[in-house]
Backbone as CSV, one residue per row, in Angstrom:
resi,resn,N_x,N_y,N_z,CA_x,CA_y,CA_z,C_x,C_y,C_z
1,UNK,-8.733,5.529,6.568,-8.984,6.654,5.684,-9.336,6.121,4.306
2,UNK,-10.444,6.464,3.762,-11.202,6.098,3.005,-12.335,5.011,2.622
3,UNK,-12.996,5.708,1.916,-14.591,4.710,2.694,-15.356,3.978,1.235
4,UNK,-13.650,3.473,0.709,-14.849,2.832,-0.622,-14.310,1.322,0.101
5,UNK,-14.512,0.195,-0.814,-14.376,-0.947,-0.974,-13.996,-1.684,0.316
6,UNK,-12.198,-1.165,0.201,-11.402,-1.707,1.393,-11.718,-1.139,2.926
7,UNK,-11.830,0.517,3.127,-11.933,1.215,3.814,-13.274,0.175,4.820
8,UNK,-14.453,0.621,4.339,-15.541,-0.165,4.493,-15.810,-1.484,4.937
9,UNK,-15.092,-2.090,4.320,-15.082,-3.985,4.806,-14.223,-3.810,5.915
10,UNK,-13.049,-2.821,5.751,-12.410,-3.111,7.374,-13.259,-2.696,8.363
11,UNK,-13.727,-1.546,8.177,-14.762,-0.752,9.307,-15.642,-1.869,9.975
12,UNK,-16.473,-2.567,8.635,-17.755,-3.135,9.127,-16.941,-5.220,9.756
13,UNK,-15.586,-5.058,9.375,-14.880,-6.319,9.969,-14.655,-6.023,11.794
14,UNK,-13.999,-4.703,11.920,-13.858,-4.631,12.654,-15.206,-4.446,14.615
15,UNK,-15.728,-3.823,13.524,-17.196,-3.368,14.376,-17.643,-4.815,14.409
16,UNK,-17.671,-5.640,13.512,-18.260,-6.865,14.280,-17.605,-7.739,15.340
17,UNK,-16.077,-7.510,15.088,-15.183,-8.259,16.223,-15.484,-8.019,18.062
18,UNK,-15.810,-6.266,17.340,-15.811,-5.511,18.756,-15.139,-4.826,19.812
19,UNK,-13.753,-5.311,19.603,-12.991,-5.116,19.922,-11.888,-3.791,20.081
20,UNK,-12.195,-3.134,18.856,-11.904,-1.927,18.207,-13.141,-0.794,17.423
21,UNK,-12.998,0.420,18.230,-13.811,1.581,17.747,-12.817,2.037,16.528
22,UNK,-14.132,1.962,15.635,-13.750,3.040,14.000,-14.485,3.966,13.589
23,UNK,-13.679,5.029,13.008,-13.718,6.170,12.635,-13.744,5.885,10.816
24,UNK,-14.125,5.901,9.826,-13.831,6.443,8.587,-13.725,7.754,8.477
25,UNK,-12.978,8.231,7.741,-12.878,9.484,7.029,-12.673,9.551,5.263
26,UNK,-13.562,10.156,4.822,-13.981,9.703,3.170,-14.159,11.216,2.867
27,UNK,-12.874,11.639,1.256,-13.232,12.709,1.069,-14.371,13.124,0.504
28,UNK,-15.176,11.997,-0.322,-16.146,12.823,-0.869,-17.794,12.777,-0.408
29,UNK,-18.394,12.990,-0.607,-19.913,13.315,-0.390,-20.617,12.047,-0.481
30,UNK,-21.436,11.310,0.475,-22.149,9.803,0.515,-22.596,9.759,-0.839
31,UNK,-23.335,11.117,-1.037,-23.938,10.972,-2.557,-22.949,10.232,-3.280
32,UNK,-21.530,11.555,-3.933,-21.128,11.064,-4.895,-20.617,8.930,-4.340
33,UNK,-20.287,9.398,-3.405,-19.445,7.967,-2.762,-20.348,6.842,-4.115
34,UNK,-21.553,6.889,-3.134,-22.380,6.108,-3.856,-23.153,5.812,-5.313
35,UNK,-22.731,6.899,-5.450,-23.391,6.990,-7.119,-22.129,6.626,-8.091
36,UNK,-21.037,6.003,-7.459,-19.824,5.832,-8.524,-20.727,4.633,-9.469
37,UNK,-20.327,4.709,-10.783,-20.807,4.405,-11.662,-20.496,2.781,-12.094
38,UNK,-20.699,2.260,-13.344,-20.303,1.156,-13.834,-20.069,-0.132,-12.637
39,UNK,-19.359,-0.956,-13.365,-19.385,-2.348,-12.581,-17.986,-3.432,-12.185
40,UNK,-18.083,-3.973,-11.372,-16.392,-4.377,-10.907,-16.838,-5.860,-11.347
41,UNK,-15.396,-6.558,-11.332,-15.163,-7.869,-11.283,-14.884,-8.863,-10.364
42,UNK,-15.680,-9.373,-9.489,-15.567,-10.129,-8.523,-15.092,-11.272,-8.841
43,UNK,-13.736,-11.720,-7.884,-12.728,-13.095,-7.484,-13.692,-13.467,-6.669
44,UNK,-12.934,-15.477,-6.626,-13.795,-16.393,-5.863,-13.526,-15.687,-4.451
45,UNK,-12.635,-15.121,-4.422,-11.769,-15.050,-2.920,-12.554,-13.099,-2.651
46,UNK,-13.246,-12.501,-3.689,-14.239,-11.083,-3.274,-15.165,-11.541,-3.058
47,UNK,-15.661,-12.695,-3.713,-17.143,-12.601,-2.894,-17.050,-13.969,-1.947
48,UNK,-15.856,-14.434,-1.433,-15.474,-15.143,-0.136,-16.147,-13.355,1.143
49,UNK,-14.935,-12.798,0.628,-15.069,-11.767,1.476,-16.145,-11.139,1.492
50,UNK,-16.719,-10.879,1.135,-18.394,-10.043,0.995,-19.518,-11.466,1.504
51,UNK,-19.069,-12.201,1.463,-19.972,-13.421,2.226,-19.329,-13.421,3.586
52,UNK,-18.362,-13.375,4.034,-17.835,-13.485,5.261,-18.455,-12.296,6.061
53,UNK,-18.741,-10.838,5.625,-19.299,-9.773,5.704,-20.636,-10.009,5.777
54,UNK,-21.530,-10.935,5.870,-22.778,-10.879,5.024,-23.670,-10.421,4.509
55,UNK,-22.283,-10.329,3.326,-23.384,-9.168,2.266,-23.418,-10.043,1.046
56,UNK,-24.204,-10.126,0.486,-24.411,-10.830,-1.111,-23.541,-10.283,-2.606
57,UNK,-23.283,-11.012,-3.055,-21.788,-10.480,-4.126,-22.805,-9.611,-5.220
58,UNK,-24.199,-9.756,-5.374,-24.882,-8.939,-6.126,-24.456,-9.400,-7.595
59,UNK,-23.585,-10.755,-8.066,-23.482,-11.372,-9.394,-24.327,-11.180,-10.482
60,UNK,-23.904,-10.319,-11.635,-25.108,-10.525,-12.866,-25.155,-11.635,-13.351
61,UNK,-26.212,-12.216,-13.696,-26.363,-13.137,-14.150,-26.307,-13.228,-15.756
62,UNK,-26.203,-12.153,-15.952,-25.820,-12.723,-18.080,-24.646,-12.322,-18.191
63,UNK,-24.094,-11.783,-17.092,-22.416,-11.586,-17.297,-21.468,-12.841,-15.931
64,UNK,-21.777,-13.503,-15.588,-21.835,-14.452,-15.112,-20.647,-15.036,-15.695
65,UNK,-19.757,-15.879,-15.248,-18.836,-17.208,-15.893,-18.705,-17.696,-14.580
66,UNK,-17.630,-18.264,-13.907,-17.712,-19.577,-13.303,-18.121,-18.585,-11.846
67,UNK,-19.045,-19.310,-11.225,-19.380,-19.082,-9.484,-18.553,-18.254,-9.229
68,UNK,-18.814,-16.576,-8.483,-18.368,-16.136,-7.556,-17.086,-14.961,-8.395
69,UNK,-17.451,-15.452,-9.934,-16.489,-14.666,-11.004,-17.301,-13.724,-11.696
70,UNK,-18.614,-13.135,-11.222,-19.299,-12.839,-12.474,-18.878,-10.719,-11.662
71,UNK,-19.884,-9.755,-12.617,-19.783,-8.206,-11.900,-20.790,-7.966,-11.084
72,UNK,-20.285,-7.211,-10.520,-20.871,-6.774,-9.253,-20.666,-5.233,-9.428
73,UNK,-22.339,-4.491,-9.459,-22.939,-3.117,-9.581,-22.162,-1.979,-8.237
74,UNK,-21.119,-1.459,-8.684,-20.644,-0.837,-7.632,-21.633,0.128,-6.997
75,UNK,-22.763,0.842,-7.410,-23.502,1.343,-6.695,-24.025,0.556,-5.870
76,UNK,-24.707,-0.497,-5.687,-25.006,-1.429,-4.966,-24.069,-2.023,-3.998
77,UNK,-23.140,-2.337,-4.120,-21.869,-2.417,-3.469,-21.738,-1.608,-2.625
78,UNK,-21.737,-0.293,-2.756,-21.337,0.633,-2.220,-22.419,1.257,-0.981
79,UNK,-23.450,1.077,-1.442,-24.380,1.552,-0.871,-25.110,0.340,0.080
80,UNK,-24.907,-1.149,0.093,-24.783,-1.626,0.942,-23.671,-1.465,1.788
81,UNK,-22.507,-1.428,1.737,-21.316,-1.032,2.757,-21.692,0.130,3.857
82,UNK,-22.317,1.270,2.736,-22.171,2.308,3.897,-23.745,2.663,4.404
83,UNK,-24.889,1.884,3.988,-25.539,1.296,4.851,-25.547,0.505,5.907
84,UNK,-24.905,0.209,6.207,-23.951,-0.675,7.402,-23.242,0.161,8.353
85,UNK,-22.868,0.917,7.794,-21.813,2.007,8.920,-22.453,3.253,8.909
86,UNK,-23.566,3.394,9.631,-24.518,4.825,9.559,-23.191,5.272,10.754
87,UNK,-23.420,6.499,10.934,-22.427,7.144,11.855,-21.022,6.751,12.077
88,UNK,-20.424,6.364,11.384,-18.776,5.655,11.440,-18.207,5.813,10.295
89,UNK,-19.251,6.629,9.061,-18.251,7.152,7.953,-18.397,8.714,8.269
90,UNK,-17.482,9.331,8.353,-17.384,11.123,8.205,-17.245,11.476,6.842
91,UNK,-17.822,12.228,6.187,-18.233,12.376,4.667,-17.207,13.662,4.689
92,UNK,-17.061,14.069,3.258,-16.431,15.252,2.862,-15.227,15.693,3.669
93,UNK,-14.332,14.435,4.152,-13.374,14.986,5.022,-11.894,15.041,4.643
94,UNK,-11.947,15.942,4.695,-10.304,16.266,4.427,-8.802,16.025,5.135
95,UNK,-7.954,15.087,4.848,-6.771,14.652,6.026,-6.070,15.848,5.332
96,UNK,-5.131,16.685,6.515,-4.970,18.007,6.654,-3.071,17.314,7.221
97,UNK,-3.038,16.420,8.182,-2.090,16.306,8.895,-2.061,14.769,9.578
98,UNK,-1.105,14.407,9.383,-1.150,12.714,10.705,0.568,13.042,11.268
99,UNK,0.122,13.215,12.739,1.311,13.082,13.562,1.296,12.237,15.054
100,UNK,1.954,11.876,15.238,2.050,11.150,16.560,2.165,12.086,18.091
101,UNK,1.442,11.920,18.993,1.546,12.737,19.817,2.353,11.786,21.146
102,UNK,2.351,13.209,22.540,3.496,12.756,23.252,2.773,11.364,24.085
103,UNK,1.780,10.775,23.944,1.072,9.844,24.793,0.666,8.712,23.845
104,UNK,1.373,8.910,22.794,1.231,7.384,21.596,-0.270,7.900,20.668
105,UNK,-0.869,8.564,20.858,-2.261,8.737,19.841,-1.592,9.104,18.496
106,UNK,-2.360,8.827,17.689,-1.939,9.337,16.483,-3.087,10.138,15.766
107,UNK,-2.603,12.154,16.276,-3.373,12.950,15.776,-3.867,13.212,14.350
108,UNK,-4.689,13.224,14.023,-5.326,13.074,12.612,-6.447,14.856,12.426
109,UNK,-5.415,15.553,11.581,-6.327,17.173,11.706,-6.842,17.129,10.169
110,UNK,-8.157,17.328,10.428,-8.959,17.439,8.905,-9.675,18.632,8.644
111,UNK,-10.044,18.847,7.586,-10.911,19.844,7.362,-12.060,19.728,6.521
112,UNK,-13.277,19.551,7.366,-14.637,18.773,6.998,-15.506,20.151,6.107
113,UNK,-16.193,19.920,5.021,-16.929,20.710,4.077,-18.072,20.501,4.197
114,UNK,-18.617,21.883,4.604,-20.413,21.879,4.605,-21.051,22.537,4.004
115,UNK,-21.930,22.333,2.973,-22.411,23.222,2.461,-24.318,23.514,2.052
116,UNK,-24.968,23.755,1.015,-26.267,24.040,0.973,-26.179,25.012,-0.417
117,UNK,-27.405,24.904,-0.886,-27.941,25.723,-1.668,-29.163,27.051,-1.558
118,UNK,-28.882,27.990,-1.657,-29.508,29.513,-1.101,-30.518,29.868,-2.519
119,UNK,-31.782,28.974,-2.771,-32.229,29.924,-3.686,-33.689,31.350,-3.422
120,UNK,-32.910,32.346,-4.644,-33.779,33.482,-4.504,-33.925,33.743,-5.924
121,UNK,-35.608,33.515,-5.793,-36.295,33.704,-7.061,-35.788,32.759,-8.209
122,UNK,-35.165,32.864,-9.390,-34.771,32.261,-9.995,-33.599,31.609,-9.967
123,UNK,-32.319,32.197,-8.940,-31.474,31.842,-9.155,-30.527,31.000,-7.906
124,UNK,-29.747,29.608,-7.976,-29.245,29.142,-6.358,-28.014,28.948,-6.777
125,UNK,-27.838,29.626,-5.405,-25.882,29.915,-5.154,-25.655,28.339,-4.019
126,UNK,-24.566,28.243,-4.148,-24.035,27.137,-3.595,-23.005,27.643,-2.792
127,UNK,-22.990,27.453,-1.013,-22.249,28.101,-0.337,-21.776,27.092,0.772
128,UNK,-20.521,26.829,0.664,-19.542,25.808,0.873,-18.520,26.336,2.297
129,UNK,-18.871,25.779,3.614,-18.317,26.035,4.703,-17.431,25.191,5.284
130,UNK,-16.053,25.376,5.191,-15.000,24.322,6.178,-14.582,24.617,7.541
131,UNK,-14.827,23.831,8.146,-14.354,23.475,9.733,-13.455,22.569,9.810
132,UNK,-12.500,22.920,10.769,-11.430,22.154,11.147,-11.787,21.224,12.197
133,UNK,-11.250,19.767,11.833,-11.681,18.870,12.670,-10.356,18.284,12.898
134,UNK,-10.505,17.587,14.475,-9.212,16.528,15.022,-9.803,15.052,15.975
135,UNK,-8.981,14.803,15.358,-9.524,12.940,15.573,-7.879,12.396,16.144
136,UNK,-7.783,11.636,17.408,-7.283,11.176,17.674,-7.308,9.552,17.998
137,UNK,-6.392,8.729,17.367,-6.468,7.432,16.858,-5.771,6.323,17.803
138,UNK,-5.663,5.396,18.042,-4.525,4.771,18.444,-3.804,3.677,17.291
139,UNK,-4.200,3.928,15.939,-3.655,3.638,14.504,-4.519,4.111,13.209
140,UNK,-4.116,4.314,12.250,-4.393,4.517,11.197,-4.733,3.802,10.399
141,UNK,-5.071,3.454,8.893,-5.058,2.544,7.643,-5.555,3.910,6.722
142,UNK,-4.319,3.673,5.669,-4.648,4.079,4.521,-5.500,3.377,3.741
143,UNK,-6.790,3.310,2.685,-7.047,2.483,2.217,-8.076,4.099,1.135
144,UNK,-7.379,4.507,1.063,-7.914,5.434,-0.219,-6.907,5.834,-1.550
145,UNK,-7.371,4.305,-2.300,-6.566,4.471,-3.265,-4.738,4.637,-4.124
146,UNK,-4.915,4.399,-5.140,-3.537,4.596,-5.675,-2.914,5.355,-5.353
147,UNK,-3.261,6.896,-5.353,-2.586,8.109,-4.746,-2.438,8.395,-3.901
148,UNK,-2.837,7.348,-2.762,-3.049,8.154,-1.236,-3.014,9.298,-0.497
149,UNK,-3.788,10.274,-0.380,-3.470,11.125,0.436,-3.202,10.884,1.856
150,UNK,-3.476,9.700,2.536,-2.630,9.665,4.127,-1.537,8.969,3.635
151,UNK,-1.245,8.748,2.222,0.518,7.875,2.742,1.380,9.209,2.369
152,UNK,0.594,10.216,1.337,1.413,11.220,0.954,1.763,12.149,2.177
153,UNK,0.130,12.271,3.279,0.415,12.794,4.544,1.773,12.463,5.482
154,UNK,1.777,11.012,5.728,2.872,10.876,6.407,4.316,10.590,5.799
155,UNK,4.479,10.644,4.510,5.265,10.741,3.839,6.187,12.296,4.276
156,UNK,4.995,13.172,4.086,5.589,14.589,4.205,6.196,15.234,5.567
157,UNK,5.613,14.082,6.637,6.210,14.434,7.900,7.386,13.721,8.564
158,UNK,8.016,13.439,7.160,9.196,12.525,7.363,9.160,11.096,7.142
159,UNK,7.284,10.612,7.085,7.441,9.441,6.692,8.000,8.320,8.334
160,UNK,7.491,8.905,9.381,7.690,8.697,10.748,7.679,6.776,11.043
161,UNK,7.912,6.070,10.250,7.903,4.595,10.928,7.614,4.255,12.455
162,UNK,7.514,4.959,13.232,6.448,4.368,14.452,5.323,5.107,14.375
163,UNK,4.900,5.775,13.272,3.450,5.800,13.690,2.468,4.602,13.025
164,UNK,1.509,4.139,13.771,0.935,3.067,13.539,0.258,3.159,12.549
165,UNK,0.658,3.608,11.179,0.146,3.901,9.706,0.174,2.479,9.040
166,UNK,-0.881,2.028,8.596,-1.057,0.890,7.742,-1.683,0.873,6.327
167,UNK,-1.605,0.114,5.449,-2.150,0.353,3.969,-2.533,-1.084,3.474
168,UNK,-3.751,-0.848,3.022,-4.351,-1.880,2.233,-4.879,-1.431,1.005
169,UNK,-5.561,-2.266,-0.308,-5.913,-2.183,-1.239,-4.872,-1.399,-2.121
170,UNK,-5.458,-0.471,-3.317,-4.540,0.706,-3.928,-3.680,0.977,-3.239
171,UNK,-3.969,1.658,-1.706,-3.169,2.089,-1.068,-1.745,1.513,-1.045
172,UNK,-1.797,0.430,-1.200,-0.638,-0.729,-0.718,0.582,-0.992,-2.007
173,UNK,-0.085,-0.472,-3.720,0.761,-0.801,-4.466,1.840,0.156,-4.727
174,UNK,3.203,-0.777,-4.629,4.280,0.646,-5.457,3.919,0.800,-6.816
175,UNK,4.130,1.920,-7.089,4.134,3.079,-8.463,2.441,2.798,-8.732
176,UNK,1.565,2.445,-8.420,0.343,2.203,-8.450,-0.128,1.162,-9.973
177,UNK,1.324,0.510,-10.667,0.645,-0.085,-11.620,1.548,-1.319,-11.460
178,UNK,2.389,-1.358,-10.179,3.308,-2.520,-10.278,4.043,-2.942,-12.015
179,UNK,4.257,-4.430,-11.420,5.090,-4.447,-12.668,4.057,-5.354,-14.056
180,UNK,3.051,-5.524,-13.734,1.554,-6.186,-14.633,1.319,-4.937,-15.548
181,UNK,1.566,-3.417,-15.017,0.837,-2.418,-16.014,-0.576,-1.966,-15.818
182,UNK,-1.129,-3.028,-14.410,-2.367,-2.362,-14.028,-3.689,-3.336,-14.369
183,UNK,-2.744,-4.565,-15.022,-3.908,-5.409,-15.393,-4.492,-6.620,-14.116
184,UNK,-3.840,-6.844,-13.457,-4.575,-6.956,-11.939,-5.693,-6.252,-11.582
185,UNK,-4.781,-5.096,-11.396,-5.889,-4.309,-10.675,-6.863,-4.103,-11.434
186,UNK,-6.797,-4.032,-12.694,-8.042,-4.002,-13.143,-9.222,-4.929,-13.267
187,UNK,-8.988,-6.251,-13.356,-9.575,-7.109,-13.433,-9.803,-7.744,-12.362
188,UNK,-8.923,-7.498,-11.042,-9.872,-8.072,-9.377,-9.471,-6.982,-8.499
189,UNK,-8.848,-5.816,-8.390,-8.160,-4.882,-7.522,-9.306,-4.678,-6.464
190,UNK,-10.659,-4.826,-6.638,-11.569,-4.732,-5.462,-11.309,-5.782,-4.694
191,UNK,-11.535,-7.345,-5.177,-11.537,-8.642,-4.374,-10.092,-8.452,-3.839
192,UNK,-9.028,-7.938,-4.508,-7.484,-8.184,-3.206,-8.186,-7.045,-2.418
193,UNK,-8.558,-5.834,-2.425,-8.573,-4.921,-1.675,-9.454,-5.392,-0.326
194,UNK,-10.560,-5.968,-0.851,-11.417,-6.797,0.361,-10.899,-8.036,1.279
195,UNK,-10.175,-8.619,0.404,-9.499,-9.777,1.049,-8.395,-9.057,2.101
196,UNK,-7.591,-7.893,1.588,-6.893,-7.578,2.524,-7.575,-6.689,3.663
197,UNK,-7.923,-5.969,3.375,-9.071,-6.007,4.733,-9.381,-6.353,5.806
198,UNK,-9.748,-7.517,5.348,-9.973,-8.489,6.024,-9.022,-9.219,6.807
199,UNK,-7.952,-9.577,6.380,-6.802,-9.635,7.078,-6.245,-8.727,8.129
200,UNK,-6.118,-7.879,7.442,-5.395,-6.698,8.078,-6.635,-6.751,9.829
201,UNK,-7.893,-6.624,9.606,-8.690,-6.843,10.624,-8.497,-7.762,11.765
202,UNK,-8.001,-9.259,11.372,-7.845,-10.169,11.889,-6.526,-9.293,12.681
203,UNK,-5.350,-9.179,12.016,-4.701,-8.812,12.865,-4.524,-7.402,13.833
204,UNK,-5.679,-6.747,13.566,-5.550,-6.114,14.540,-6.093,-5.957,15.528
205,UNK,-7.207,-7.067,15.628,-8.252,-7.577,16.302,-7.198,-8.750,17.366
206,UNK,-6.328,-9.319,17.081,-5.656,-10.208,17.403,-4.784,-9.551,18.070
207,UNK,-4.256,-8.485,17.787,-2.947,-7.819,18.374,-4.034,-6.652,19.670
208,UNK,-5.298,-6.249,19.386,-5.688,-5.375,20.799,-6.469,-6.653,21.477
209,UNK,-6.520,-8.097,21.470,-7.083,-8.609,22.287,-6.344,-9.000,23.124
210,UNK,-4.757,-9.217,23.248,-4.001,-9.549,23.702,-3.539,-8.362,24.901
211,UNK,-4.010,-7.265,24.562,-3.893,-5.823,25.068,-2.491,-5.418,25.122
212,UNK,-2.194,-5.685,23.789,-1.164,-4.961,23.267,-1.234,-3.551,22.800
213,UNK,-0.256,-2.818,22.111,-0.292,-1.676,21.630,0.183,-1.802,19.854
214,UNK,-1.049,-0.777,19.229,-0.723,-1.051,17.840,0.433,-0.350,16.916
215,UNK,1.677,-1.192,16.896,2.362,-0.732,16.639,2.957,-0.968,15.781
216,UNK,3.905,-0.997,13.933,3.901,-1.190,12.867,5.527,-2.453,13.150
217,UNK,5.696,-2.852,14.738,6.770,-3.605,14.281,6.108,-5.096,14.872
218,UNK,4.669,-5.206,14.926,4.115,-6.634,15.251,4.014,-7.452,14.414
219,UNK,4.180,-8.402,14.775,4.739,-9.632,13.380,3.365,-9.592,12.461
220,UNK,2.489,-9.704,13.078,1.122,-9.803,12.241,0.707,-8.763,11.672
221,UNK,1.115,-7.241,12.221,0.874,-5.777,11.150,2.199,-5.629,10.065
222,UNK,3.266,-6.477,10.068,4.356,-6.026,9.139,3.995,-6.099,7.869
223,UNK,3.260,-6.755,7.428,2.548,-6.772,5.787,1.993,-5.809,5.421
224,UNK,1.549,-4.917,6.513,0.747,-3.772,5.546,1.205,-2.238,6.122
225,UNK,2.585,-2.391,6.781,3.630,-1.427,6.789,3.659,-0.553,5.861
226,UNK,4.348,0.795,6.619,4.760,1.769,5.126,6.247,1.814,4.954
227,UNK,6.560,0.734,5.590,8.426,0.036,5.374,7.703,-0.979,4.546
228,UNK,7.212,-1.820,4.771,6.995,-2.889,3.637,6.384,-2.200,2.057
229,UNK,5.870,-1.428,2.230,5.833,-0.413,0.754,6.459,0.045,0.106
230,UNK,7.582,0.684,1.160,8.828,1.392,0.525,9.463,-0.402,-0.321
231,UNK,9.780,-0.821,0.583,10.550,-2.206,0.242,9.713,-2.803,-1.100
232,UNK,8.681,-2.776,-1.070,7.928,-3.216,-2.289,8.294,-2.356,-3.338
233,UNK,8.649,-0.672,-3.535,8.680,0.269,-4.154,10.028,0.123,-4.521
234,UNK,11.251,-0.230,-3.963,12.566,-0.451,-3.533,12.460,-1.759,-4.998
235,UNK,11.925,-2.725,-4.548,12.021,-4.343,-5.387,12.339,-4.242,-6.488
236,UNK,10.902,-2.842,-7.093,10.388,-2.984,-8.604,11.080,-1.716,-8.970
237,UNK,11.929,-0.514,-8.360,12.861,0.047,-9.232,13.810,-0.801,-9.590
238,UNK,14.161,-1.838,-8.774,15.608,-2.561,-9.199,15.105,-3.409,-10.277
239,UNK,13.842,-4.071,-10.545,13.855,-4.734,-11.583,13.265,-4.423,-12.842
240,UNK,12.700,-3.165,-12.506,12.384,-2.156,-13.678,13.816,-1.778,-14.096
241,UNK,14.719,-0.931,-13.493,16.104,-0.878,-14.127,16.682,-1.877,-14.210
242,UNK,16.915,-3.320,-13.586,17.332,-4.429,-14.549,16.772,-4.778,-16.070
243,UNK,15.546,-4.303,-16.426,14.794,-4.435,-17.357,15.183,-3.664,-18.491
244,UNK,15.458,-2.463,-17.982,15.853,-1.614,-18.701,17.047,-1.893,-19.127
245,UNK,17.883,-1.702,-18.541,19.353,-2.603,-18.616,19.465,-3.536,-20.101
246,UNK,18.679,-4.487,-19.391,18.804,-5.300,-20.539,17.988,-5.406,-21.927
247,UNK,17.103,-4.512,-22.024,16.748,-4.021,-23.131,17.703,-2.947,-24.314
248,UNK,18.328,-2.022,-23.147,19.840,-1.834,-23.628,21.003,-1.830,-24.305
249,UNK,20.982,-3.653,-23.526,22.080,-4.565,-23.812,21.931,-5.108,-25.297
250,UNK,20.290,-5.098,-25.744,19.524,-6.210,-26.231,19.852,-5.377,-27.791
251,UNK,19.631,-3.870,-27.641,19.356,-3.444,-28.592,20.870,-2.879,-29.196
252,UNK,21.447,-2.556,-27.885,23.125,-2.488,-28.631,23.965,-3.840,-28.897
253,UNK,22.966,-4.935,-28.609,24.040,-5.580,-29.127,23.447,-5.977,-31.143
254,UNK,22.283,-5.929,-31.280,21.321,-6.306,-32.172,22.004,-5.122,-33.354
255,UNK,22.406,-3.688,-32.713,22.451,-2.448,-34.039,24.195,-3.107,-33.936
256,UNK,24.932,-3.543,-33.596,26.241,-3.782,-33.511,26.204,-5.538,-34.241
257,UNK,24.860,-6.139,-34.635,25.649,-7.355,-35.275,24.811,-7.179,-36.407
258,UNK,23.941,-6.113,-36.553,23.357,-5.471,-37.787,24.506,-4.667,-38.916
């Protein structure tokens, strides 16, 4: 679920293995998808991954510093990715529900937006039609962002630990700014998001060749768990309130020898 950066490199990782059929689901419109604006910062280890993909890191050259560090035109980016996956991204789709059913699938109910413009004479109305759609999975990946709407999905249904829900990129950070404040992510959050990806691919490419079942307690999917999130989320309250704590400590002891 979701069809920018991470979403995408897994899709087009996986489709080359072969091994595994993918589905994207992306809430917004190819247009907007693609027309996101401005420019990212590519790690040696993003445009490892976008070469492993073979796609070209698209490097400016007057913004350039050492090999494989320079920006990369997210429209271009973007629009090579989902040039690559004609029919395997579902546009304008809405995750509605993720539950596990009685035969291990993991039901996925959306609600897809169609719409058009009606003009008469001078003036066009814009008329916007939703259909309910259901997709049944044999695992998931969150990979839309800080806020997730599929981790908030399965969050709300109890937050079910055997369903085969996984998270990469944004998706993957607690409180979405960790304990940096966001300056990671700002400065390579695409290249981890691709790199994990990519991983995450390997192992699940590794775990259905074996003709196993994808399930969130395999040694090779435990990294991108939504127990290993919580636990990540778990880490950095305790050392955010140790922090606090001792800032506390710091300042009552400072007005007390003042």
């Amino acid at each position: 679920m979701g069809g920018s950066y991470a979403g995408c490199c897994l899709a087009r990782r996986l489709m080359e293995e072969g091994s595994i059929s993918v589905t994207v689901l992306e809430l917004r419109s190819e247009r907007e998808l693609c027309s996101t604006p401005g420019s990212l910062r590519l790690s040696r280890h993003g445009a490892e991954a976008l070469g492993a993909l073979g796609l070209e890191a698209y490097d400016d050259a007057d913004e350039n510093g050492a090999a494989g560090r320079g920006r990369t035109s997210k429209r271009k980016l973007l629009r090579a990715l989902v040039g690559s996956l004609r029919g395997v991204i579902a546009f304008d789709t809405h995750v509605d529900g993720i539950q596990r059913a009685g035969d291990g699938k993991v039901v996925v109910t959306c609600s897809r937006c169609s719409g058009g413009d009606d003009r008469r004479g001078d003036s066009t109305t814009t008329t916007t039609t939703t259909t309910a759609v259901e997709y049944r999975f044999d695992a998931v990946v969150g990979a839309d962002g800080l806020t997730s709407q599929s981790r908030g999905v399965v969050n709300d249904h109890g937050g079910n630990d055997t369903i085969p829900y996984f998270l990469i990129g944004d998706a993957s950070r607690p409180f979405g700014r960790e304990l940096c404040f966001g300056l990671a992510r700002s400065r390579y959050g695409a290249s981890r998001a691709m790199q994990e990806s990519l991983r995450l691919a390997q192992a699940l490419t590794s775990v259905a060749t074996r003709g196993e079942t994808l399930t969130p307690d395999q040694p090779e999917l435990a990294p991108f768990t939504l127990t290993t999130w919580r636990n990540k989320m778990l880490r950095n309250a305790v050392l955010l309130l140790g922090m606090a704590g001792f800032l506390i400590l710091c300042l009552a002891y400072g007005g007390r020898a003042g």
